[in-house]
N, C-alpha and C positions, 0 to 999 in steps of 0.2 A: 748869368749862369754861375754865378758865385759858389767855393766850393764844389765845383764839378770838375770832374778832372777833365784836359784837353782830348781832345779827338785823337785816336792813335790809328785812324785807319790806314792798314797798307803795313801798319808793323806787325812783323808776324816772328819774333824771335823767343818762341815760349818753348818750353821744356817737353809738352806733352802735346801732342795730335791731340784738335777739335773733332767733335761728329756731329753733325748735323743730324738732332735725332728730336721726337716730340717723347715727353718722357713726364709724366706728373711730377709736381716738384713742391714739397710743401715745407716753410721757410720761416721759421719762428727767431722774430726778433724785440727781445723786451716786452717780451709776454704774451705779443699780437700775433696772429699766424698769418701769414701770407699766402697763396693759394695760386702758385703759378702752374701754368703749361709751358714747359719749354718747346717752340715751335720748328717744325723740321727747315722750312722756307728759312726763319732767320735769325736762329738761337742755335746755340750749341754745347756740350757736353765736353770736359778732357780729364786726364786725370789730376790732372792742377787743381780745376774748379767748371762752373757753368755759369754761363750769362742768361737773362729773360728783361723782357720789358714790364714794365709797371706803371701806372699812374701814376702813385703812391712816392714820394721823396723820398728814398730808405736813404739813412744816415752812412757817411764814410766812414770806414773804420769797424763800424758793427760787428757783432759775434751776433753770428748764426747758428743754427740747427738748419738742417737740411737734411728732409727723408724723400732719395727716389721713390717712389713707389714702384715700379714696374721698369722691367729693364732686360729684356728678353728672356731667359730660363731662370732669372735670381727667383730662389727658392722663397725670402723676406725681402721686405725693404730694404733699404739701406740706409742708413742714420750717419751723416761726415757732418762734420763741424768747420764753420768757414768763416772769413771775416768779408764786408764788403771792402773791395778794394779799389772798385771803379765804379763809377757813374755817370753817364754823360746823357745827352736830350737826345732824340733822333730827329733831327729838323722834320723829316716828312711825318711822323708822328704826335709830335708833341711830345712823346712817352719818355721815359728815361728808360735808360737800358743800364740795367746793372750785372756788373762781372765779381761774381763771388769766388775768393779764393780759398781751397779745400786747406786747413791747420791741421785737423785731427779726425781717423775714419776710426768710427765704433764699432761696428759690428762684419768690418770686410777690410780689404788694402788696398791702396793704389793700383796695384796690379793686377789684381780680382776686377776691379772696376776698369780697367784698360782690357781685359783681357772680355769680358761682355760686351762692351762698348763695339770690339773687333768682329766677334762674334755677329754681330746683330746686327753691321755695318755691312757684312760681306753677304755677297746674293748667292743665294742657295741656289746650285742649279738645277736644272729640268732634269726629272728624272728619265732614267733612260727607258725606251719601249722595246 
């Protein structure tokens, strides 16, 4: 596993709440587009960045593109720019799991993106009769 960064599970000292959300995720690096679904079961979304599983090696360090596609009431996509920051294998998979960290949002902010995330997290309740 050369080049993969260590297993960090169980640490959880990050600046931003995770959501466990399924969310199209399409991820161009060095030209190639990547075509992930972030899965609600075992990927997640924060305002720092998003993780997904791939086959595919993507390189450490990387500059990304990353367009949400779809993300509760967002009127567009959303376009953030990230680097890969983490990589590691999933033993029961095989798959790598990579953690993309968000550097630069183009057409929305951290906050906007925190504040949808919240929104689309929280259960709408039953209307009243």
């Amino acid at each position: 596993m050369s080049g993969d960064r260590p297993d960090r599970t169980g640490i959880e000292d990050r600046q931003h709440p995770r959501f466990k959300v399924k969310v199209p995720v399409y991820i161009s690096l060095g030209g190639e587009t990547y075509r992930k679904s972030v899965h609600l079961e075992s990927k997640d979304v924060s305002g720092g960045g998003l993780s997904f599983e791939t086959s595919t090696r993507i390189p450490l360090d990387s500059d990304s593109r990353v367009v949400i596609a779809r993300l509760g009431d967002l009127a567009e996509p959303v376009m953030i720019h990230g680097r890969v920051a983490y990589r590691g294998k999933n033993p029961d998979t095989g798959r790598y799991v990579v953690g993309l960290q968000f550097t630069r949002f183009v057409n929305t902010t951290r906050e906007e993106l925190l504040e949808h995330l919240y929104v689309w997290q929280t259960p709408t309740p039953p209307p009243r009769s």
